[in-house]
Each structure stands twice: as structure tokens, then as C-alpha cells.
C-alpha positions, 0 to 999 in steps of 0.5 A, spaced: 500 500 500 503 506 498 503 511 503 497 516 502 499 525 502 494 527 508 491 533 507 496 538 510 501 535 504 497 536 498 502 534 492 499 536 486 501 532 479 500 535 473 499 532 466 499 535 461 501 542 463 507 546 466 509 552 468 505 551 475 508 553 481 505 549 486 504 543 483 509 537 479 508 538 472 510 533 467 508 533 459 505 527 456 512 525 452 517 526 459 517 520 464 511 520 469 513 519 476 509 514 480 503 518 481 500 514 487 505 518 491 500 525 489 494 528 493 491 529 488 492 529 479 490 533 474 490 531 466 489 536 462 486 532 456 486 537 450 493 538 449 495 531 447 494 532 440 494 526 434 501 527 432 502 527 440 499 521 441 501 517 435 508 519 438 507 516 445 504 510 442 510 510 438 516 511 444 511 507 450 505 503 448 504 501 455 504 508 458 497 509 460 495 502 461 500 504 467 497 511 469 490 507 469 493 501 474 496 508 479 489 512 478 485 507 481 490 507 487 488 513 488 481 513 486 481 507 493 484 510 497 480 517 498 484 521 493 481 525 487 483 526 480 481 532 476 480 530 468 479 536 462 477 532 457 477 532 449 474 527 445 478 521 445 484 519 439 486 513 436 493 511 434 493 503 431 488 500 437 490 505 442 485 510 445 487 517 448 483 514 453 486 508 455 487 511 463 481 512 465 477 506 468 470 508 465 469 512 459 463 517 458 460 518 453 460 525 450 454 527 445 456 534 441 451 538 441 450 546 439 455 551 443 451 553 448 451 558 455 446 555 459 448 552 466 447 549 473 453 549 478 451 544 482 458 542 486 459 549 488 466 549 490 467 548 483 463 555 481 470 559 481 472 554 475 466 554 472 467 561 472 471 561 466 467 556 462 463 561 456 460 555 452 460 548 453 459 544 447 458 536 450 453 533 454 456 527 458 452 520 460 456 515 465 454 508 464 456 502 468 459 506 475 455 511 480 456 517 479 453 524 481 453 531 475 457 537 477 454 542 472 448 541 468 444 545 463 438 547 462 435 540 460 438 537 466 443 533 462 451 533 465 456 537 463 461 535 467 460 529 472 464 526 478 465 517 477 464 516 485 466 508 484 468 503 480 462 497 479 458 497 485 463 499 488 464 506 492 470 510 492 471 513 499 468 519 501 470 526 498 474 521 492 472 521 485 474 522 478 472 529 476 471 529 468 471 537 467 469 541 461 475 546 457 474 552 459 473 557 453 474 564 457 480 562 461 486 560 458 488 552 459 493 555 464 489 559 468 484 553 468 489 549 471 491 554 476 484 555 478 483 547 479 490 548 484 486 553 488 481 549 489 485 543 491 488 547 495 482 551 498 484 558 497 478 560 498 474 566 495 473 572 498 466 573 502 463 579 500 457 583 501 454 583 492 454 590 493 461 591 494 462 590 485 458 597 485 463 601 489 466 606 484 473 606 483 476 611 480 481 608 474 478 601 476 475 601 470 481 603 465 485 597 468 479 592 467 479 593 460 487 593 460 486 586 462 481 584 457 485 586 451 492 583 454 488 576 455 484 576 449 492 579 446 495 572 449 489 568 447 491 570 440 498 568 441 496 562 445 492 560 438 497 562 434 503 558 438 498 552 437 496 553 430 504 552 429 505 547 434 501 543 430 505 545 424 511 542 428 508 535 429 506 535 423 513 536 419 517 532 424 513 527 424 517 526 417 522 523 422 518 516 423 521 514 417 526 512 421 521 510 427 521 503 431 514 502 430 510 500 424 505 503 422 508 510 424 513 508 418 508 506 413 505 513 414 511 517 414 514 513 408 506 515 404 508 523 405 515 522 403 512 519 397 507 522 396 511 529 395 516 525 390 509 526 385 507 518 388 500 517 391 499 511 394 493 509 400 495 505 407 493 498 405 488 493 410 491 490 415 493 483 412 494 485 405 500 484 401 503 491 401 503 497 406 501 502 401 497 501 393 496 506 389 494 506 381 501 506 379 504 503 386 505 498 391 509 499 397 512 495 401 515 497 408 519 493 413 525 495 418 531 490 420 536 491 425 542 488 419 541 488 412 536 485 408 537 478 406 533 472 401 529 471 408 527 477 409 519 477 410 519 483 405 521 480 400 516 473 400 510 479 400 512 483 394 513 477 390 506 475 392 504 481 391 506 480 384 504 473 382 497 474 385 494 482 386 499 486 381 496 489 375 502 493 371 503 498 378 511 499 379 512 495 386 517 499 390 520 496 398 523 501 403 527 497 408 528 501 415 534 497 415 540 499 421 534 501 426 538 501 431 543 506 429 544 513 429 543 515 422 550 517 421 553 510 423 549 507 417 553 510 412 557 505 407 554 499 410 550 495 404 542 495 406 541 488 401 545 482 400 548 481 393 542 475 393 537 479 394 538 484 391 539 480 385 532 476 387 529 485 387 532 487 380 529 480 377 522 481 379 523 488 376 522 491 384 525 499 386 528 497 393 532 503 397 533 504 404 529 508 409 536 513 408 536 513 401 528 515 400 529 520 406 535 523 401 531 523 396 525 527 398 530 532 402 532 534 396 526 534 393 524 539 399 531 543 398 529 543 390 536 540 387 532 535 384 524 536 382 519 531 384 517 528 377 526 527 376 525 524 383 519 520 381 522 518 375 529 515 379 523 511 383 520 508 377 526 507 373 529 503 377 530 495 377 534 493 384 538 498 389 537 505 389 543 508 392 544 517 391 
């Protein structure tokens, strides 16, 4: 049994987040500390974003499979979980939502301001929620709402059990609504301040009618450096999403499959070569109207008893109609690009094998050469294209 923070050492993890103060704050790629040391843990579900998510997938399947098993610990021994929620993503059979041991369904509807604060040490969260676009139902563990709108449909909700069986009193599973007229930051900050029980002044309604001479002036102040910040807040995620997505380029070189195969489809896409992803089971990864794919990794060079190449010469009795077939080999995987130079990517035999069935074979290094300088405009997509399809065995730049 771990030992369990009392409630005069409120350590505060959060998930997704940094930059607080007051509390352990780790990204979704850094490693998680053992989280059922924590009084408390807050997940900040919007920012693991699809290119995030493929990432963590890709470098450790079983890392929210993990969280789930600590979360639970907490949940039992009297401790609470504050979850801002997105909609769930998918990468290969992971799911984003694979921590949690219950999943809400969330049912989007039309942005609306209508709300019931029904947990009331939660109204200075709900402060900053201008409109909120999901209902939530709960099924299969008990549950009270938080927040409700007008229809009496949950907005926010708290998982007090798991089964048929209750959490201890005052611990739950909180799963929040992003706030939209407060930045992610200061949602989380505000989620640290109820934890914490900083409390909100006591004041008589009226005290908001005293007039102060140049109060006014810096409330606007205010609100024209947030909505200024919410602008650049948009801005640094617009490129941040564009980050992800270009360096996701690097995965033709990834340990984990299926991220290979895409980066290897938008490598080749931007040589001129289209192609789609393949069910899985097929012959090749990728087929096109002129194409077929195929895309493996190896730790040595490629040889006769390649799996690889038993595929491309089924796929060539069996399905292929007059489409170039081309195999891309991650080979060396384990070293560091620079380490892989001058090393032969195929044996003699199965070059030879390749070049009989007419099949273009290159290693991952070489197709990244190549699409490097396709982007640094040495050579054009259609020369590069045209090297592709020309090529009978090893292509070597």
C-alpha cells in the first residue's frame, strides 16, 4: 500500500501542463513519476494532440495502461483526480483514453451558455467556462453531475466508484469541461486553488458597485492583454501543430510500424507518388494506381529471408496489375543515422532476387535523401519520381 499525502501535504501532479508553481508538472512525452505518491492529479486532456499521441504510442505503448493501474490507487484510497477532457484519439488500437477506468460518453451538441453549478466549490472554475459544447452520460459506475444545463443533462460529472463499488468519501474522478474564457493555464491554476482551498473572498454583492476611480481603465487593460495572449496562445498552437506535423517526417526512421508506413506515404507522396495505407493483412503497406509499397525495418541488412521480400513477390504473382512495386527497408534501426553510412542495406542475393522481379528497393536513408532534396529543390519531384520508377534493384544517391 503506498503511503497516502494527508491533507496538510497536498502534492499536486500535473499532466499535461507546466509552468505551475505549486504543483509537479510533467508533459505527456517526459517520464511520469509514480503518481500514487500525489494528493491529488490533474490531466489536462486537450493538449495531447494526434501527432502527440501517435508519438507516445510510438516511444511507450504501455504508458497509460500504467497511469490507469496508479489512478485507481488513488481513486481507493480517498484521493481525487481532476480530468479536462477532449474527445478521445486513436493511434493503431490505442485510445487517448486508455487511463481512465470508465469512459463517458460525450454527445456534441450546439455551443451553448446555459448552466447549473451544482458542486459549488467548483463555481470559481466554472467561472471561466463561456460555452460548453458536450453533454456527458456515465454508464456502468455511480456517479453524481457537477454542472448541468438547462435540460438537466451533465456537463461535467464526478465517477464516485468503480462497479458497485464506492470510492471513499470526498474521492472521485472529476471529468471537467475546457474552459473557453480562461486560458488552459489559468484553468489549471484555478483547479490548484481549489485543491488547495484558497478560498474566495466573502463579500457583501454590493461591494462590485463601489466606484473606483481608474478601476475601470485597468479592467479593460486586462481584457485586451488576455484576449492579446489568447491570440498568441492560438497562434503558438496553430504552429505547434505545424511542428508535429513536419517532424513527424522523422518516423521514417521510427521503431514502430505503422508510424513508418505513414511517414514513408508523405515522403512519397511529395516525390509526385500517391499511394493509400493498405488493410491490415494485405500484401503491401501502401497501393496506389501506379504503386505498391512495401515497408519493413531490420536491425542488419536485408537478406533472401527477409519477410519483405516473400510479400512483394506475392504481391506480384497474385494482386499486381502493371503498378511499379517499390520496398523501403528501415534497415540499421538501431543506429544513429550517421553510423549507417557505407554499410550495404541488401545482400548481393537479394538484391539480385529485387532487380529480377523488376522491384525499386532503397533504404529508409536513401528515400529520406531523396525527398530532402526534393524539399531543398536540387532535384524536382517528377526527376525524383522518375529515379523511383526507373529503377530495377538498389537505389543508392
Amino acid at each position: 500500500m503506498p503511503e497516502i499525502p494527508n491533507s496538510e501535504n497536498k502534492n499536486i501532479l500535473v499532466i499535461g501542463s507546466t509552468k505551475h508553481s505549486r504543483a509537479t508538472c510533467v508533459s505527456w512525452l517526459s517520464d511520469f513519476p509514480n503518481v500514487e505518491e500525489y494528493y491529488a492529479v490533474i490531466v489536462d486532456m486537450p493538449s495531447l494532440t494526434q501527432p502527440l499521441f501517435d508519438k507516445l504510442v510510438s516511444t511507450d505503448s504501455g504508458k497509460l495502461e500504467t497511469l490507469h493501474k496508479q489512478i485507481l490507487t488513488l481513486l481507493h484510497t480517498g484521493r481525487s483526480v481532476y480530468s479536462i477532457f477532449s474527445e478521445p484519439l486513436e493511434s493503431g488500437s490505442a485510445n487517448s483514453w486508455n487511463w481512465l477506468f470508465v469512459w463517458p460518453d460525450l454527445q456534441k451538441v450546439e455551443p451553448s451558455t446555459s448552466l447549473n453549478v451544482i458542486e459549488k466549490d467548483l463555481e470559481r472554475y466554472f467561472q471561466g467556462l463561456g460555452e460548453w459544447t458536450f453533454e456527458l452520460e456515465v454508464k456502468g459506475a455511480p456517479h453524481k453531475p457537477l454542472a448541468t444545463n438547462r435540460s438537466t443533462k451533465m456537463i461535467a460529472t464526478k465517477i464516485v466508484g468503480q462497479f458497485a463499488r464506492d470510492f471513499p468519501p470526498g474521492s472521485g474522478l472529476l471529468f471537467l469541461p475546457p474552459l473557453t474564457s480562461y486560458s488552459s493555464q489559468e484553468a489549471i491554476e484555478t483547479l490548484i486553488d481549489i485543491i488547495l482551498g484558497k478560498a474566495n473572498k466573502v463579500e457583501y454583492p454590493w461591494r462590485e458597485k463601489i466606484a473606483i476611480p481608474g478601476l475601470s481603465n485597468i479592467q479593460k487593460e486586462r481584457e485586451k492583454l488576455a484576449e492579446q495572449i489568447n491570440e498568441i496562445r492560438k497562434k503558438l498552437d496553430e504552429a505547434t501543430e505545424r511542428y508535429e506535423h513536419v517532424e513527424s517526417y522523422r518516423d521514417v526512421f521510427s521503431a514502430n510500424d505503422e508510424l513508418q508506413v505513414k511517414a514513408v506515404k508523405r515522403m512519397t507522396y511529395d516525390l509526385g507518388i500517391e499511394s493509400d495505407l493498405t488493410k491490415p493483412g494485405y500484401v503491401v503497406d501502401l497501393l496506389g494506381n501506379d504503386v505498391a509499397i512495401e515497408v519493413t525495418s531490420d536491425s542488419d541488412k536485408i537478406g533472401t529471408k527477409s519477410d519483405s521480400l516473400t510479400q512483394v513477390s506475392r504481391f506480384i504473382q497474385t494482386e499486381r496489375k502493371t503498378e511499379k512495386v517499390i520496398l523501403v527497408a528501415n534497415t540499421y534501426k538501431r543506429l544513429a543515422i550517421e553510423q549507417r553510412t557505407g554499410r550495404d542495406d541488401f545482400t548481393p542475393e537479394a538484391k539480385s532476387f529485387l532487380e529480377s522481379l523488376k522491384v525499386c528497393c532503397m533504404s529508409a536513408s536513401t528515400l529520406y535523401s531523396l525527398w530532402t532534396k526534393v524539399q531543398e529543390k536540387h532535384i524536382s519531384h517528377s526527376e525524383a519520381k522518375k529515379l523511383i520508377f526507373n529503377c530495377r534493384g538498389e537505389l543508392r544517391l
